[in-house]
C-alpha positions as CSV (number, residue, x, y, z in Angstrom):
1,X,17.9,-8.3,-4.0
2,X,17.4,-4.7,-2.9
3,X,13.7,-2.8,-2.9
4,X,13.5,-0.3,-4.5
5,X,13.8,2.3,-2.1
6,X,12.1,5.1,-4.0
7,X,9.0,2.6,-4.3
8,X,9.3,2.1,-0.6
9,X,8.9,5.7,0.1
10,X,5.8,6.1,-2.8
11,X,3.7,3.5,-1.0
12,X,4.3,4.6,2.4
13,X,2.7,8.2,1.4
14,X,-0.2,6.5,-0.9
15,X,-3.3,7.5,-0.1
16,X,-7.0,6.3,-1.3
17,X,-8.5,8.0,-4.2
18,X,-12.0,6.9,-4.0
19,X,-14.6,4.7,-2.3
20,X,-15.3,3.6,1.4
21,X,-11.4,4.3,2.0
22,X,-10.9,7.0,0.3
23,X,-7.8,9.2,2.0
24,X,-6.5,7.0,4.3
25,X,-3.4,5.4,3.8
26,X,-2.9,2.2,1.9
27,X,-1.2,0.8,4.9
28,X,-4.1,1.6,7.3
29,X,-6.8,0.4,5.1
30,X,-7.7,-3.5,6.8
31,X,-6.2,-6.5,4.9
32,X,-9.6,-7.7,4.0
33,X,-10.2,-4.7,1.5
34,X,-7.0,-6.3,-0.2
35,X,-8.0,-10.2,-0.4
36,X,-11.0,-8.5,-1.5
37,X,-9.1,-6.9,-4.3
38,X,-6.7,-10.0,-4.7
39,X,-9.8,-12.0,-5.5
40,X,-11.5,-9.4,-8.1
41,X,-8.4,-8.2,-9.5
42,X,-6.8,-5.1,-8.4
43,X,-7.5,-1.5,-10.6
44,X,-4.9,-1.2,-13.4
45,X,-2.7,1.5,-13.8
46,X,0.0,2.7,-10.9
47,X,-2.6,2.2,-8.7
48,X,-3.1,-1.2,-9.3
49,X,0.2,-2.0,-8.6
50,X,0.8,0.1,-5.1
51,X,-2.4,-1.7,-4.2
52,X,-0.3,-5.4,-4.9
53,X,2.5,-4.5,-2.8
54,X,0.4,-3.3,-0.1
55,X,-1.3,-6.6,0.1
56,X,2.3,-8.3,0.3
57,X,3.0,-6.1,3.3
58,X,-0.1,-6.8,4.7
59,X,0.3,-10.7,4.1
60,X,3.9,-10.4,5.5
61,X,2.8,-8.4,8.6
62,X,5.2,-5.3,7.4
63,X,3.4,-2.5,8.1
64,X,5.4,-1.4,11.0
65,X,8.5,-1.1,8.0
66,X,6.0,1.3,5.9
67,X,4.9,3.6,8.9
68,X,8.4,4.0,10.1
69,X,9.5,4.6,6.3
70,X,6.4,7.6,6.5
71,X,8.1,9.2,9.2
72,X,10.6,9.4,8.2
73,X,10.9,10.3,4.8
74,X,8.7,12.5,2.8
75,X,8.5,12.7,-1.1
């Protein structure tokens, strides 16, 4: 199974909208903030979701892959 690249790219540029976080990356926002999430449920919408993968990359120790995606690809 191939990721979908295009999703890849999208979550490597996804930025905060609100609260404590609020325009930093999704990948440099701490894990914690995600269990936090994982454990209240996550916003719905597409925000929601980005927010789900980025606490599977977190969990999986992959955000060297997402930073290196950033760098070198823009949207």
């Amino acid at each position: 199974m191939e990721p979908d690249k295009q999703l890849l790219i999208e979550l490597a540029h996804a930025k905060m909208p609100f609260g404590k976080y609020k325009d930093y990356y999704l990948v440099d926002i701490p894990e914690a903030y995600y269990v936090w999430f994982k454990q209240k449920g996550f916003p719905p919408g597409k925000l929601g979701m980005l927010m789900q993968s980025m606490y599977e990359v977190k969990i999986n120790e992959l955000e060297p892959l997402l930073r290196k995606i950033r760098n070198s690809y823009s949207l």
